[in-house]
PyMOL Python script that loads the backbone (N, CA, C, O; Angstrom):
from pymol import cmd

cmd.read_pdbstr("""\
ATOM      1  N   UNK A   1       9.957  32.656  11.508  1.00  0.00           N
ATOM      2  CA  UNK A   1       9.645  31.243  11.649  1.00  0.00           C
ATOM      3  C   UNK A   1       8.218  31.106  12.170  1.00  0.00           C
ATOM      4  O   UNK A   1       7.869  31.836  13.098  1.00  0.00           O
ATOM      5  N   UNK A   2       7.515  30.380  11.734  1.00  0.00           N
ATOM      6  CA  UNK A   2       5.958  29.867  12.028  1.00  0.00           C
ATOM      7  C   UNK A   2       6.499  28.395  12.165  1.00  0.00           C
ATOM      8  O   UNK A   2       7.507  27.865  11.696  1.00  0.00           O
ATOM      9  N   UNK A   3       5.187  27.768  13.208  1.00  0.00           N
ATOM     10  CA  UNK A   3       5.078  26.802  13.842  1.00  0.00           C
ATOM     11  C   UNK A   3       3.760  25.973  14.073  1.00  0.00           C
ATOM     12  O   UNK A   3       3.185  26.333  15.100  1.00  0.00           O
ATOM     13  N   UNK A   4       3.137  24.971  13.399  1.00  0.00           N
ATOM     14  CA  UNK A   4       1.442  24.927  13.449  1.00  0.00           C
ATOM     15  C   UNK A   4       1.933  23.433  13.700  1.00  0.00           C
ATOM     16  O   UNK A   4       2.816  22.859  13.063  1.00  0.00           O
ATOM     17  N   UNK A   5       1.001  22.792  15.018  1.00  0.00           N
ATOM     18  CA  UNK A   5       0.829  21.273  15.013  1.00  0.00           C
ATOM     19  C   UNK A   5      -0.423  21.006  14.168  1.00  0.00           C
ATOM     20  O   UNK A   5      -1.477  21.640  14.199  1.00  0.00           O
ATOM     21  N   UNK A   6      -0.049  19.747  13.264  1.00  0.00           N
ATOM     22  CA  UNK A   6      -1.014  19.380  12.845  1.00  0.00           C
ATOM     23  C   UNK A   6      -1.477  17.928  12.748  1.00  0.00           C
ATOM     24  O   UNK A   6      -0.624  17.178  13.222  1.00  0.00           O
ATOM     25  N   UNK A   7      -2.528  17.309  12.298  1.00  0.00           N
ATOM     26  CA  UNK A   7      -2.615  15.944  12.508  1.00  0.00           C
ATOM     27  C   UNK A   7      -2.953  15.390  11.413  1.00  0.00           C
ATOM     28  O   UNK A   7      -3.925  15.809  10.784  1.00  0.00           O
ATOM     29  N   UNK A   8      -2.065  14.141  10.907  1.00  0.00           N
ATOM     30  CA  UNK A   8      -2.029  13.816   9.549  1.00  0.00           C
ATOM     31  C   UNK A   8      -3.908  12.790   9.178  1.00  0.00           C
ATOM     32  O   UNK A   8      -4.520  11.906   9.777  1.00  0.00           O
ATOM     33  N   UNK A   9      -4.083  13.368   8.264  1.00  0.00           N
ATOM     34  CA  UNK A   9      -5.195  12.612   7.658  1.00  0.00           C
ATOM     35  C   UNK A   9      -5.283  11.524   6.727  1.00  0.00           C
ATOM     36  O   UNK A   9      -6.255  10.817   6.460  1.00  0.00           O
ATOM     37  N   UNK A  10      -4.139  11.503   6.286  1.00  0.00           N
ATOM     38  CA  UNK A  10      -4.030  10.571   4.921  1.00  0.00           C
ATOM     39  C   UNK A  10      -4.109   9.051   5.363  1.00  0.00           C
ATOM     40  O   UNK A  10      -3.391   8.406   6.128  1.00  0.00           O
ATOM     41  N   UNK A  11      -5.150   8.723   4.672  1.00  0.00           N
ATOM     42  CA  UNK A  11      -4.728   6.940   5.145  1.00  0.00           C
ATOM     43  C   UNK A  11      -3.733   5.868   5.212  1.00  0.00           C
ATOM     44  O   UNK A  11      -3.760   4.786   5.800  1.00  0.00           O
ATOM     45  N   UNK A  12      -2.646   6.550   4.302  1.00  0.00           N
ATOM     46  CA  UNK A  12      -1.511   5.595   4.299  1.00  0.00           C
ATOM     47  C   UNK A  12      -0.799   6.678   4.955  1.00  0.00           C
ATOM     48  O   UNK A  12      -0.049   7.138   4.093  1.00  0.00           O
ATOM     49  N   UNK A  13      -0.660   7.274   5.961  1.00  0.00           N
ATOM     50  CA  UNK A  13       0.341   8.671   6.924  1.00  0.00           C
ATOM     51  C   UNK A  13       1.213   9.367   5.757  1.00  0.00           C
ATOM     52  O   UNK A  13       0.935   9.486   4.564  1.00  0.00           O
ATOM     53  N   UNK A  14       1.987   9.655   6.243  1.00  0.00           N
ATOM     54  CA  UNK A  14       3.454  10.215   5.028  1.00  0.00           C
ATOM     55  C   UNK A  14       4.061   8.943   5.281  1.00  0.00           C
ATOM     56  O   UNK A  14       4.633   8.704   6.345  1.00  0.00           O
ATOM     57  N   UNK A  15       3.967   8.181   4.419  1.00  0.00           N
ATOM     58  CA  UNK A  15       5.081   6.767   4.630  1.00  0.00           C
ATOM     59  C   UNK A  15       5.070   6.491   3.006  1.00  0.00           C
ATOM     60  O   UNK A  15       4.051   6.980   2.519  1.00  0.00           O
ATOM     61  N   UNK A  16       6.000   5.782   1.925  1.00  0.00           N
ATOM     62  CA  UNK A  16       5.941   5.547   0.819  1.00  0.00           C
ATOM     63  C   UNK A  16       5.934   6.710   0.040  1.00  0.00           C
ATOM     64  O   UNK A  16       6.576   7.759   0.102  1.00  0.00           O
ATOM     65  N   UNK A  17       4.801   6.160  -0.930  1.00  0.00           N
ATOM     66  CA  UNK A  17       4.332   7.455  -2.081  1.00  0.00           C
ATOM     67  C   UNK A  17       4.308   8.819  -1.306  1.00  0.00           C
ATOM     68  O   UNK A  17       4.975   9.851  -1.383  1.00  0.00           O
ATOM     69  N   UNK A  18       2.919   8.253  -0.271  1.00  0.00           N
ATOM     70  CA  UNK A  18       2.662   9.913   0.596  1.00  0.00           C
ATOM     71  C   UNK A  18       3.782  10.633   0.469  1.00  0.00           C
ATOM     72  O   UNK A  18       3.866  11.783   0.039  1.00  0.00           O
ATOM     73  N   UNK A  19       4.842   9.776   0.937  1.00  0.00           N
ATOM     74  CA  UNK A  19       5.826  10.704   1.741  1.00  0.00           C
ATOM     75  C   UNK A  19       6.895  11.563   0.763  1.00  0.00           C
ATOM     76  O   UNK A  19       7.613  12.507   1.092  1.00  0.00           O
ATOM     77  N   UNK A  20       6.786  11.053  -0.270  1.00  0.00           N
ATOM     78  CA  UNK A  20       7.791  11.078  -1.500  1.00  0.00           C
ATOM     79  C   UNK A  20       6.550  12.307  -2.401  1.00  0.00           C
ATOM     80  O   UNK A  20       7.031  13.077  -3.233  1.00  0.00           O
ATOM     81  N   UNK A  21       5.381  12.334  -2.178  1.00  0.00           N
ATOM     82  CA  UNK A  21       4.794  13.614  -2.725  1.00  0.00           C
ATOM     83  C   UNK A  21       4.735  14.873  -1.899  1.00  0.00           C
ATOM     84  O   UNK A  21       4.337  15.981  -2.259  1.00  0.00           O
ATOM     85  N   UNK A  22       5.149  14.545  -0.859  1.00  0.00           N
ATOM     86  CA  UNK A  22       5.016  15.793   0.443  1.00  0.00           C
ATOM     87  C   UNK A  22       6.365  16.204   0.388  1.00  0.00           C
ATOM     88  O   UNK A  22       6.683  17.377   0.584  1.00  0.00           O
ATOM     89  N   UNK A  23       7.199  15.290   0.129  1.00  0.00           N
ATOM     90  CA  UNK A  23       8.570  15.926  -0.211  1.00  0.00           C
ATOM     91  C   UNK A  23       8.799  16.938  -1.553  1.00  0.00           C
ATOM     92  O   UNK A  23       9.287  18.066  -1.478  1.00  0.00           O
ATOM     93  N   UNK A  24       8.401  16.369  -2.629  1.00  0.00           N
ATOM     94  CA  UNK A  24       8.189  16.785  -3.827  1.00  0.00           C
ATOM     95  C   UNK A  24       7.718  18.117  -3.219  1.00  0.00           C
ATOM     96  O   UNK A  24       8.509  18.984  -2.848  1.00  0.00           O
ATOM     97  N   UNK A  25       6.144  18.245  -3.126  1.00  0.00           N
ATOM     98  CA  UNK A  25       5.703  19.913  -2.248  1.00  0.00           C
ATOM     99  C   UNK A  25       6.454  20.241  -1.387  1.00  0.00           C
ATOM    100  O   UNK A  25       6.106  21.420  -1.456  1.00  0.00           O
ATOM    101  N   UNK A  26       7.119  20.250  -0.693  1.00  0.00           N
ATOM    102  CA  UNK A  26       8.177  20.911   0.194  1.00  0.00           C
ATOM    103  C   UNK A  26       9.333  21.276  -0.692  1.00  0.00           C
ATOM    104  O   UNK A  26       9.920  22.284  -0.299  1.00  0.00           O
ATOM    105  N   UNK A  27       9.823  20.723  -1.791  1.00  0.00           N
ATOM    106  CA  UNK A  27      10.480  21.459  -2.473  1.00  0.00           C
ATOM    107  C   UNK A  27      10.134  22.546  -3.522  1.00  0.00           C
ATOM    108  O   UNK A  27      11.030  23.071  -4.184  1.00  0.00           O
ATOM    109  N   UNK A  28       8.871  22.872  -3.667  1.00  0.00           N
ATOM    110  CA  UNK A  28       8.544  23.587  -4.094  1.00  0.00           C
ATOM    111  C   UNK A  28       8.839  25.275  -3.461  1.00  0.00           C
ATOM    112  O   UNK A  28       8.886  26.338  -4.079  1.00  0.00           O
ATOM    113  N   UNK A  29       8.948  25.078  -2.476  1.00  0.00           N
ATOM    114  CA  UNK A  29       9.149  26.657  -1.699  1.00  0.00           C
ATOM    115  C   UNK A  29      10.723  26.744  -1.247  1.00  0.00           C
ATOM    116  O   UNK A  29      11.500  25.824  -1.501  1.00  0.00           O
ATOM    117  N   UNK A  30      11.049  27.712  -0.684  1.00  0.00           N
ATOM    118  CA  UNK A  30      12.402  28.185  -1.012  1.00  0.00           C
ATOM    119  C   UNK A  30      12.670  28.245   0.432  1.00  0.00           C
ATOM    120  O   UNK A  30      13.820  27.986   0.786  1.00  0.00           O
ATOM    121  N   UNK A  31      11.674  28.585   1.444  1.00  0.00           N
ATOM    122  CA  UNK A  31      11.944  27.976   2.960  1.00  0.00           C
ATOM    123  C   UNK A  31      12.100  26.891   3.301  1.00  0.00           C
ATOM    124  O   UNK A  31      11.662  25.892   2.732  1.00  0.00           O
ATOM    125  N   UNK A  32      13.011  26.944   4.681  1.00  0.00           N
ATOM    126  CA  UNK A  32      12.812  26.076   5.123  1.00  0.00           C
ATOM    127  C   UNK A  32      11.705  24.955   6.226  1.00  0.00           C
ATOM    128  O   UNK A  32      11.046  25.368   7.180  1.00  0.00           O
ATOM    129  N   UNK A  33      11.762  23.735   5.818  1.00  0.00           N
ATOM    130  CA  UNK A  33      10.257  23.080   6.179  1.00  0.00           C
ATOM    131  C   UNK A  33      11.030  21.983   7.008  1.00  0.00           C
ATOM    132  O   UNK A  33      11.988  21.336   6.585  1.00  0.00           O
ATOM    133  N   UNK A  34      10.442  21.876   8.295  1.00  0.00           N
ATOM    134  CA  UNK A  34      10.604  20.591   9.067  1.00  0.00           C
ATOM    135  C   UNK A  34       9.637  19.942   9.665  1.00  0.00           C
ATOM    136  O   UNK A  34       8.621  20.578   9.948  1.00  0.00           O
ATOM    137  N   UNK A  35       9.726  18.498  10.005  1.00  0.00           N
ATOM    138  CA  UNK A  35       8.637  18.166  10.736  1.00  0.00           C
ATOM    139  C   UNK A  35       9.174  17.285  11.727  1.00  0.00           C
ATOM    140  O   UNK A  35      10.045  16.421  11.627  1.00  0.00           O
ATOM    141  N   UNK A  36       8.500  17.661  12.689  1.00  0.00           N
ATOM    142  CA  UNK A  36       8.870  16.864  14.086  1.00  0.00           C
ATOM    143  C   UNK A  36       7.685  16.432  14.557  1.00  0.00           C
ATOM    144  O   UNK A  36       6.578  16.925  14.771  1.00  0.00           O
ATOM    145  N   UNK A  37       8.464  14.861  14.713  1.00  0.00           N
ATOM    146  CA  UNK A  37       7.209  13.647  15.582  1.00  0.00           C
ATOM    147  C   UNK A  37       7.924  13.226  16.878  1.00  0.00           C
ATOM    148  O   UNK A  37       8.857  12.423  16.903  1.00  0.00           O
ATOM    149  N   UNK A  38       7.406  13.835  17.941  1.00  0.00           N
ATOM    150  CA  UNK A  38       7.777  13.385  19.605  1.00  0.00           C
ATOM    151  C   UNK A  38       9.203  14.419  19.536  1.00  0.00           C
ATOM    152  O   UNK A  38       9.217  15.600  19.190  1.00  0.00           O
ATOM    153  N   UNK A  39      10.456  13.517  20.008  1.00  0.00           N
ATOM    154  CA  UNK A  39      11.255  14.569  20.060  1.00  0.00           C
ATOM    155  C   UNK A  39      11.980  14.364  18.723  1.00  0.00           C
ATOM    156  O   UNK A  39      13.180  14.635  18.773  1.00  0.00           O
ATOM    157  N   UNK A  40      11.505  13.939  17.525  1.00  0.00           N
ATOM    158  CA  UNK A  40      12.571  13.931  16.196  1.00  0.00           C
ATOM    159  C   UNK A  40      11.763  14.654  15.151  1.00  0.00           C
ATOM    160  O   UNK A  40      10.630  14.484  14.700  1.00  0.00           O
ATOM    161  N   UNK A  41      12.930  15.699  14.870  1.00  0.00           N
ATOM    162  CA  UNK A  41      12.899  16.743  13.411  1.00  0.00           C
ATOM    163  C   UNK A  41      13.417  16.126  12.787  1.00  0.00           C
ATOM    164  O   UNK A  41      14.233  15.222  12.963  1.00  0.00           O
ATOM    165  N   UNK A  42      12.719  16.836  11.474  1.00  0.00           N
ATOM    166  CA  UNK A  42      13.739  15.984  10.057  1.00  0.00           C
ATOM    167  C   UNK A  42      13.220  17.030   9.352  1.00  0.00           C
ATOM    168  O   UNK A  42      12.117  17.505   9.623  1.00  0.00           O
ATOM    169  N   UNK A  43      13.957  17.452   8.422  1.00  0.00           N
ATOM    170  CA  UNK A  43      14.006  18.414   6.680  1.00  0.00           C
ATOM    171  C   UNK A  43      12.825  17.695   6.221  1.00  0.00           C
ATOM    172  O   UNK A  43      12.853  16.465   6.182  1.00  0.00           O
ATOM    173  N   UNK A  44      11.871  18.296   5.898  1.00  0.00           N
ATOM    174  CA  UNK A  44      10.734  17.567   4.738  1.00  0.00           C
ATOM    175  C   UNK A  44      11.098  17.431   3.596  1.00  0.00           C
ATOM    176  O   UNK A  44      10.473  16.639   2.891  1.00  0.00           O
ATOM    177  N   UNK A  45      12.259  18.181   3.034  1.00  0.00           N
ATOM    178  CA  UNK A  45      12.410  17.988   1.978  1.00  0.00           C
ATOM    179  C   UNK A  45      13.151  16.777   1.764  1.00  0.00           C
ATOM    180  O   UNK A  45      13.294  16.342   0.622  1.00  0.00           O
ATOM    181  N   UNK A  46      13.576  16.265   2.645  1.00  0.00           N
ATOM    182  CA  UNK A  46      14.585  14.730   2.616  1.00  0.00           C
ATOM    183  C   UNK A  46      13.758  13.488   2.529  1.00  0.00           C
ATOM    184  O   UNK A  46      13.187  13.305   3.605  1.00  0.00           O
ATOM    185  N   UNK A  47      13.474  12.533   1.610  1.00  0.00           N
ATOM    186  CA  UNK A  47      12.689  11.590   1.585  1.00  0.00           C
ATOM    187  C   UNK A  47      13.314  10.558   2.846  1.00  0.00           C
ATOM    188  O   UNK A  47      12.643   9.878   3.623  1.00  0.00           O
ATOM    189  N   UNK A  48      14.631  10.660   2.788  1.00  0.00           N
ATOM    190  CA  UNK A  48      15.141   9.757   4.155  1.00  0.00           C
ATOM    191  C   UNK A  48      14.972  10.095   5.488  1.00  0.00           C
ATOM    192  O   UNK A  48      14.915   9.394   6.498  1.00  0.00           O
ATOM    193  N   UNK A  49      14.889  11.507   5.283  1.00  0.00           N
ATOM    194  CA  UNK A  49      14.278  12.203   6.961  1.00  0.00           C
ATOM    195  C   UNK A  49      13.115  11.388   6.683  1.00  0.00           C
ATOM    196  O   UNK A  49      13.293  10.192   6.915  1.00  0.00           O
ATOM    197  N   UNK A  50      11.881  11.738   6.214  1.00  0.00           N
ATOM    198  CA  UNK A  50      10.941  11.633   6.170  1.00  0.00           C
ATOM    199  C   UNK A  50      10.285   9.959   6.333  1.00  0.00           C
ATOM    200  O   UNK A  50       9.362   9.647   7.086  1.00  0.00           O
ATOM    201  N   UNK A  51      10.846   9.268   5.648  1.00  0.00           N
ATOM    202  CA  UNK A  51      10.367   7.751   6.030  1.00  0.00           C
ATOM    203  C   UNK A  51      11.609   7.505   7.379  1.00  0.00           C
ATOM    204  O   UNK A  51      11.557   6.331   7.745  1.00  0.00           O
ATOM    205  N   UNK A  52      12.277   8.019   7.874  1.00  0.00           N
ATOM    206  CA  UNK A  52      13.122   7.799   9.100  1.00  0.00           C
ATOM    207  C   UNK A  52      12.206   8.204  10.176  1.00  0.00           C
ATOM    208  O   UNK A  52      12.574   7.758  11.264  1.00  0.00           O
ATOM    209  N   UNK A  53      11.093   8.931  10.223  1.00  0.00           N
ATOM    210  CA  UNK A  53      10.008   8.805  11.192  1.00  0.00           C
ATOM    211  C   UNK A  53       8.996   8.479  11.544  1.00  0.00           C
ATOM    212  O   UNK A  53       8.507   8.497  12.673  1.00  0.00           O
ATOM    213  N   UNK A  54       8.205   7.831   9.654  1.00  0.00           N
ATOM    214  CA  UNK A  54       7.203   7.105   9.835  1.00  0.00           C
ATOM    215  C   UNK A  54       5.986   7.199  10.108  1.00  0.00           C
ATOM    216  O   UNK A  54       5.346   6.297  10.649  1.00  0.00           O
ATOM    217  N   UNK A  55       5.638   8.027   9.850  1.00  0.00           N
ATOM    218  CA  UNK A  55       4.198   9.141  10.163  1.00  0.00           C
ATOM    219  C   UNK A  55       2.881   8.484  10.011  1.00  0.00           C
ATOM    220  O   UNK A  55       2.429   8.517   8.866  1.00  0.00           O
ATOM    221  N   UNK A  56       2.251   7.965  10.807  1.00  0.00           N
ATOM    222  CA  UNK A  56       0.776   7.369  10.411  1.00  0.00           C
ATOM    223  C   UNK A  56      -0.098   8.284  10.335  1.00  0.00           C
ATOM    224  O   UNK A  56       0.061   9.496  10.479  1.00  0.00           O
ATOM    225  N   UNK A  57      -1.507   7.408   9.993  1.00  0.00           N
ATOM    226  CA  UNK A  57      -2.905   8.603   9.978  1.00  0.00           C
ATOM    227  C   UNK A  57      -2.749   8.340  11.310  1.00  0.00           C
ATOM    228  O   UNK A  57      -2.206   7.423  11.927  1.00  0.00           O
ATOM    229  N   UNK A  58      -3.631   9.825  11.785  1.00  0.00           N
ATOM    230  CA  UNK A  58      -4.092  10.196  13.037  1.00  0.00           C
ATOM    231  C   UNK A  58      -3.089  10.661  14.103  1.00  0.00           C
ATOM    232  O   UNK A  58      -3.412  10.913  15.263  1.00  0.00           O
ATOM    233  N   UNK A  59      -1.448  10.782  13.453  1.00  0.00           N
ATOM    234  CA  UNK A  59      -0.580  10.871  14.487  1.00  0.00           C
ATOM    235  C   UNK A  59      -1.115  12.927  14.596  1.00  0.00           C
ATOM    236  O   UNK A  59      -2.155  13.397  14.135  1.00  0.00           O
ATOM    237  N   UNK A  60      -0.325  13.483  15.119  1.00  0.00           N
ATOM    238  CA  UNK A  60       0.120  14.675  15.232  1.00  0.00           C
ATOM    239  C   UNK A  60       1.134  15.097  15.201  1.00  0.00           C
ATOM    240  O   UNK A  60       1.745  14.924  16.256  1.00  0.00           O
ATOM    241  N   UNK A  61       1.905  15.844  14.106  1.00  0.00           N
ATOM    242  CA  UNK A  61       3.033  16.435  14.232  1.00  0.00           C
ATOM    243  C   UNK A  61       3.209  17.814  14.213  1.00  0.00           C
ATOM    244  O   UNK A  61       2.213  18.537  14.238  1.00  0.00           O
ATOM    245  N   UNK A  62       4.528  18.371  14.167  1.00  0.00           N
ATOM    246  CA  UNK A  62       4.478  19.959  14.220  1.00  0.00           C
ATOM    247  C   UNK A  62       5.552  20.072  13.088  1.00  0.00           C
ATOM    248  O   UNK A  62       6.672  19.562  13.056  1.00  0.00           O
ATOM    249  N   UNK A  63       4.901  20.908  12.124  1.00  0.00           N
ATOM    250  CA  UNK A  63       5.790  21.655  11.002  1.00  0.00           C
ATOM    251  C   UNK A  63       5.976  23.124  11.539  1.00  0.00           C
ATOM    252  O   UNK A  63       5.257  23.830  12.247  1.00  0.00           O
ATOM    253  N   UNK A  64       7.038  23.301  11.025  1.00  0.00           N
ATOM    254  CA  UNK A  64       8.470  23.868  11.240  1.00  0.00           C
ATOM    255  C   UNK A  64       8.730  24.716   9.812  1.00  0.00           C
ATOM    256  O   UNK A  64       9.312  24.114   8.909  1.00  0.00           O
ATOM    257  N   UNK A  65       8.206  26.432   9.547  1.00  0.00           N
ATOM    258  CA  UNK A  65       8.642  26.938   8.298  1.00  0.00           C
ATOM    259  C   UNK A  65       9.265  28.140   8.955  1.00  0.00           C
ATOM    260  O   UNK A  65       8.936  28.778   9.956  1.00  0.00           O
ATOM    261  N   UNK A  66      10.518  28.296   7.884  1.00  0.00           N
ATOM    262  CA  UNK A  66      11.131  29.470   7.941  1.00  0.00           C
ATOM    263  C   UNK A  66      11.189  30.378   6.687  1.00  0.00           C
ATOM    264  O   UNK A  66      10.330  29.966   5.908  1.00  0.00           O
ATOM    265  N   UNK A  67      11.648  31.122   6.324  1.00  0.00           N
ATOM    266  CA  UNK A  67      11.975  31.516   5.054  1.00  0.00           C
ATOM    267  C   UNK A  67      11.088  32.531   4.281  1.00  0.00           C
ATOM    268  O   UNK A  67      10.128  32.627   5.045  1.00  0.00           O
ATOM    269  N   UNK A  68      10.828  33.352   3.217  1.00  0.00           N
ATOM    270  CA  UNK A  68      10.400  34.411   2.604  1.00  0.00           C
ATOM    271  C   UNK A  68       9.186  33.701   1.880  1.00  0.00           C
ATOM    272  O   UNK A  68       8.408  34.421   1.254  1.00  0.00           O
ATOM    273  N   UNK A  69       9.031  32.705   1.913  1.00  0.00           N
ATOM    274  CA  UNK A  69       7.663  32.100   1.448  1.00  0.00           C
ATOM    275  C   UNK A  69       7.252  31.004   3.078  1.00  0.00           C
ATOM    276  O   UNK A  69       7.361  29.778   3.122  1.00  0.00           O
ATOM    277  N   UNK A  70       6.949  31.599   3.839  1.00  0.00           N
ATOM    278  CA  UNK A  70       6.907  30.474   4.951  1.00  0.00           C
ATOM    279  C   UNK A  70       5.550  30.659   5.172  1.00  0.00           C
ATOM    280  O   UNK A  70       5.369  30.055   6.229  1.00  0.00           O
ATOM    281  N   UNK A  71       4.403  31.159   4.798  1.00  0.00           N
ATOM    282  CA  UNK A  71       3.407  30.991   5.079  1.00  0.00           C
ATOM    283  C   UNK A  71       2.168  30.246   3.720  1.00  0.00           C
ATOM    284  O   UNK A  71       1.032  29.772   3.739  1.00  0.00           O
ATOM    285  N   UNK A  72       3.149  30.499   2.755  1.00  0.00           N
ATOM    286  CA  UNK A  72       2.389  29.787   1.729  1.00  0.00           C
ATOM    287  C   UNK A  72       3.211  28.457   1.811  1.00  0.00           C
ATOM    288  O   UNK A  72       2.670  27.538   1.195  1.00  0.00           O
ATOM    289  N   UNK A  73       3.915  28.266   2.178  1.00  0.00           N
ATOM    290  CA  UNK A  73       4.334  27.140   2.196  1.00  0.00           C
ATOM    291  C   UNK A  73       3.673  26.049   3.359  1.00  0.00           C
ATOM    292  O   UNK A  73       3.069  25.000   3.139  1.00  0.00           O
ATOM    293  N   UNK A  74       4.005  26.674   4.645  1.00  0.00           N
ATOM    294  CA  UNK A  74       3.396  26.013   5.817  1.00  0.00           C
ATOM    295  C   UNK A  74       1.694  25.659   5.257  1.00  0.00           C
ATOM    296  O   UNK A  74       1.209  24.528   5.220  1.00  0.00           O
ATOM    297  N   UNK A  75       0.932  27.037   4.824  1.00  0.00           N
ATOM    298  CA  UNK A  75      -0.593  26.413   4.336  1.00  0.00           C
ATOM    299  C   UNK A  75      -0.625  25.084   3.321  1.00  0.00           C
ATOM    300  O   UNK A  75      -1.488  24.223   3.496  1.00  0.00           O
ATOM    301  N   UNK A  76       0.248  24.978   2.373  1.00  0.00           N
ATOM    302  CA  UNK A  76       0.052  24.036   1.231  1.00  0.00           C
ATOM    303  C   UNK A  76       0.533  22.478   2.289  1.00  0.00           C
ATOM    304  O   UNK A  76      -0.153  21.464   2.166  1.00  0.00           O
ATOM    305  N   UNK A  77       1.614  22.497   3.160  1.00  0.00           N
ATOM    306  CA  UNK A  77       1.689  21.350   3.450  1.00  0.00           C
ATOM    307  C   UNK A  77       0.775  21.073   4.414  1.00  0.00           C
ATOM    308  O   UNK A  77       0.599  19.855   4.408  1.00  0.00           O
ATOM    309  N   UNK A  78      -0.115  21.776   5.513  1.00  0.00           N
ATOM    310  CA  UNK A  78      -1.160  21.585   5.938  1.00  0.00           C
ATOM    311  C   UNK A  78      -2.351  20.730   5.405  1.00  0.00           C
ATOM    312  O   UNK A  78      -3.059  19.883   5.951  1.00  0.00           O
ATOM    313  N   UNK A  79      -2.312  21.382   3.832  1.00  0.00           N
ATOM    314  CA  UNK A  79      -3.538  21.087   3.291  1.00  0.00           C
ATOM    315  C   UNK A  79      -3.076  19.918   2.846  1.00  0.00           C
ATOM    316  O   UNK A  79      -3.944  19.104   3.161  1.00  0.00           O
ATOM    317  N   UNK A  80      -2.118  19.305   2.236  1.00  0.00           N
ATOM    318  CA  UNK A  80      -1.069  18.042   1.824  1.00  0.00           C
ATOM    319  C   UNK A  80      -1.497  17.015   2.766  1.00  0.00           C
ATOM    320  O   UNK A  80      -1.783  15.927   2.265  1.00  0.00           O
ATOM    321  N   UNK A  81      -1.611  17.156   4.178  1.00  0.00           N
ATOM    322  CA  UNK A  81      -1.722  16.174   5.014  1.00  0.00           C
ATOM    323  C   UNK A  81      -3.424  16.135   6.080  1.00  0.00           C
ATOM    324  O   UNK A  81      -3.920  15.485   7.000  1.00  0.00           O
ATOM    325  N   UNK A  82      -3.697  17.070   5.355  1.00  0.00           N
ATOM    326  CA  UNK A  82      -5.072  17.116   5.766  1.00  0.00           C
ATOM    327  C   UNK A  82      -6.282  16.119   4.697  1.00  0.00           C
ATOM    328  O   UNK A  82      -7.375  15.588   4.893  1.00  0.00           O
ATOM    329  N   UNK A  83      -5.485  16.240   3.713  1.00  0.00           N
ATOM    330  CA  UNK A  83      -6.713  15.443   2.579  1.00  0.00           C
ATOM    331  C   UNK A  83      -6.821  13.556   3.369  1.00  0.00           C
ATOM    332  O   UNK A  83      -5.811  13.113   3.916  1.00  0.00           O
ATOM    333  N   UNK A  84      -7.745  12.936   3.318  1.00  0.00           N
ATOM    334  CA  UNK A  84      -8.318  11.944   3.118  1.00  0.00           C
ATOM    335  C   UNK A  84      -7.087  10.811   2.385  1.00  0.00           C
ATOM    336  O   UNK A  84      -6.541   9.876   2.972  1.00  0.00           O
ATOM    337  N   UNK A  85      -6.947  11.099   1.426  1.00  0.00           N
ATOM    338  CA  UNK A  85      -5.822  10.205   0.211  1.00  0.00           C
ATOM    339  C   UNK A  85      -5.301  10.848  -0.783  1.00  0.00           C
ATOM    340  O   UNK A  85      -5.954  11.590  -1.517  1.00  0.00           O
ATOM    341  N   UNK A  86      -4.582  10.715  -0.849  1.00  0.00           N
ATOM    342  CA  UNK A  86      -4.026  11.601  -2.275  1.00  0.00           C
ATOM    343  C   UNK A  86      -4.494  10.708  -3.921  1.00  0.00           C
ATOM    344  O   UNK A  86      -4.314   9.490  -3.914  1.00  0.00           O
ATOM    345  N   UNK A  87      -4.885  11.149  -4.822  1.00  0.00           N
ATOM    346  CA  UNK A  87      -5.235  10.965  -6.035  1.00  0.00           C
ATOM    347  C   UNK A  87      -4.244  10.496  -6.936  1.00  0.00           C
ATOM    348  O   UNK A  87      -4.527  10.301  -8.118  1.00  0.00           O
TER     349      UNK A  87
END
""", "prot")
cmd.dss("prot")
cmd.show_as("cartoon", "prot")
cmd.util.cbc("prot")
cmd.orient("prot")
């Protein structure tokens, strides 16, 4: 298991679309991916976890990978929430 806080960049946070394409990439890997804001985890791969916490720009959260791809995975969603806006 790896563990990296990170701080979301995207102008609209993971909320909506964001959040529904970060899910999409989290299902791409075969580990498991969580993200926790304050004291609440949620599955990234769950679009209902995921708008159930509401993630703005500038917050900080901590992802949560486990699994036989957990470091290519943890990097791609890093970079997912590091961009500016998504295209």
């Amino acid at each position: 298991m790896i563990q990296e806080h990170v701080v979301v960049h995207l102008k609209s946070g993971l909320q909506a679309r964001s959040a529904a394409l970060f899910v999409q990439e989290a299902n791409h890997y075969s580990s498991k991916i969580e993200i926790q804001k304050s004291n609440k985890k949620v599955n990234a791969k769950s679009i209902m976890g995921m708008m159930s916490i509401a993630i703005r720009s500038g917050e900080e959260v901590l992802l949560i990978v486990s699994g036989p791809d957990e470091k290519e995975a943890l990097n791609a969603m890093k970079a997912f929430v590091s961009q500016d806006d998504i295209s």
